[in-house]
C-alpha positions as CSV (number, residue, x, y, z in Angstrom):
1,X,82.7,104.6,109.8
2,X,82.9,101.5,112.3
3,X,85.9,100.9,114.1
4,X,86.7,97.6,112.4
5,X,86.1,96.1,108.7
6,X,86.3,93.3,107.3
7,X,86.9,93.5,103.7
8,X,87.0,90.2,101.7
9,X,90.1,89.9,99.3
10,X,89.2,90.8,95.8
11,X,86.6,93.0,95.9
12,X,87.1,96.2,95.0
13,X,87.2,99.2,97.8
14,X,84.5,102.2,97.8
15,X,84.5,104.0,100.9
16,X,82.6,107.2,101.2
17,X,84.5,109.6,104.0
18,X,84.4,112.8,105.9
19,X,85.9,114.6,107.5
20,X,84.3,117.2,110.2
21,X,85.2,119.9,113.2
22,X,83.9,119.1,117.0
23,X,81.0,121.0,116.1
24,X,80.2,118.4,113.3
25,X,80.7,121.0,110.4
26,X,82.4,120.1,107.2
27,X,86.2,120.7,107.1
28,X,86.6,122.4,103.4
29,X,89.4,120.2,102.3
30,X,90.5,122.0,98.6
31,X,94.5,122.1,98.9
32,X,95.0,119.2,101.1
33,X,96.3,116.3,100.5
34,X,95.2,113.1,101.9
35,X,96.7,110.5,102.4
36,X,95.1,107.0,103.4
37,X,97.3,103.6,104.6
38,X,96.3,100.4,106.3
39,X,99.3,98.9,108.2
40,X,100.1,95.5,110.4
41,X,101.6,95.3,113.9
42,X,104.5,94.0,112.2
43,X,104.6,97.4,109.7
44,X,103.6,95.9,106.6
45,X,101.6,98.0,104.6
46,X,98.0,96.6,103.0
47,X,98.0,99.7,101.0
48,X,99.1,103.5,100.8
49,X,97.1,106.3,98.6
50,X,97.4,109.5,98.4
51,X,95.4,112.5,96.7
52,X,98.7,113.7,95.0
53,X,99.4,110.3,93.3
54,X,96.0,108.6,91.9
55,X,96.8,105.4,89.6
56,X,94.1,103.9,87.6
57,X,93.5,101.0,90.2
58,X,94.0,103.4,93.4
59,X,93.3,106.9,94.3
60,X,91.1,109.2,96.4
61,X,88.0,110.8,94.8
62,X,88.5,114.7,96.0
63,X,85.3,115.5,94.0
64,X,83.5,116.9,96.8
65,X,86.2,118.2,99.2
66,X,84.8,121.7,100.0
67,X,82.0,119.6,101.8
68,X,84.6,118.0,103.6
69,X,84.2,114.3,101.9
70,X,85.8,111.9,99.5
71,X,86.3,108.4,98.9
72,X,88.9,105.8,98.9
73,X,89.0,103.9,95.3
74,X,90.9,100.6,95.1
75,X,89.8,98.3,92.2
76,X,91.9,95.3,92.2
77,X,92.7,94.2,96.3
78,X,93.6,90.2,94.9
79,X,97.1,90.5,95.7
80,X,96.5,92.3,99.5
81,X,97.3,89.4,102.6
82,X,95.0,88.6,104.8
83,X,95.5,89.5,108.0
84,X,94.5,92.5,110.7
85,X,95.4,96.3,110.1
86,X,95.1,99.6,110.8
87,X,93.5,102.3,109.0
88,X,94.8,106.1,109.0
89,X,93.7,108.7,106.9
90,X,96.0,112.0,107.2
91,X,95.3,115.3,106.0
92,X,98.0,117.8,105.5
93,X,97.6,121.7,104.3
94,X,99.2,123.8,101.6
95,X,101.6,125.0,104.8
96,X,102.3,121.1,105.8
97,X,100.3,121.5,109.1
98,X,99.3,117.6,109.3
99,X,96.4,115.5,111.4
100,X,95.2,111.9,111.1
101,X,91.6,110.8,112.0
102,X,91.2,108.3,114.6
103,X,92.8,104.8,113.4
104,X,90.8,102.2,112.9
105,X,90.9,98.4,112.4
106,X,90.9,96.7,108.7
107,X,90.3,92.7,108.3
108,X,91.6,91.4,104.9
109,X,89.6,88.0,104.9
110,X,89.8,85.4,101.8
111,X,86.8,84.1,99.7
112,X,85.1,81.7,100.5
């Protein structure tokens, strides 16, 4: 994934993730939860989605998990601000052990 995106208010989210060891293997990812939220410097949240609490507009796709990827759903982003964020994705295990991936940067842009 690149460090930054720039995502255009009102279009839908698909992103297709992984997650992998050092040694570029697939993390098998069945019993974890994930948990994905895009914050401003000023700690206001874009969004906040998590494995263990899908809605029909957001959740996270855990349909291939055991190969270490998923994806990040979000149908309707009209009402998200503009502005800069940052991404992290944090996985936790059935005994609460937690890591996040390496942040990176979100731009909410308007239409044009």
């Amino acid at each position: 994934m690149a460090d930054t995106i720039i995502h255009k208010i009102g279009d839908s989210i698909s992103w297709s993730l992984n997650y992998k060891q050092s040694n570029n293997s697939p993390v098998d990812l069945t019993n974890y939860t994930i948990n994905i939220n895009a914050i401003n410097r000023s700690n206001v949240e874009a969004f906040n989605v998590s494995s263990d609490s899908p809605t029909s507009n957001q959740y996270i796709d855990i349909s291939d998990v055991a190969n270490g990827n998923f994806k990040l759903i979000i149908k309707d982003t009209s009402l998200f601000r503009r502005g800069d964020y940052y991404v992290d994705i944090e996985y936790t295990d059935l005994v609460g052990y937690k890591k996040s991936s390496k942040s990176f940067n979100l731009t909410l842009v308007g239409r044009l």
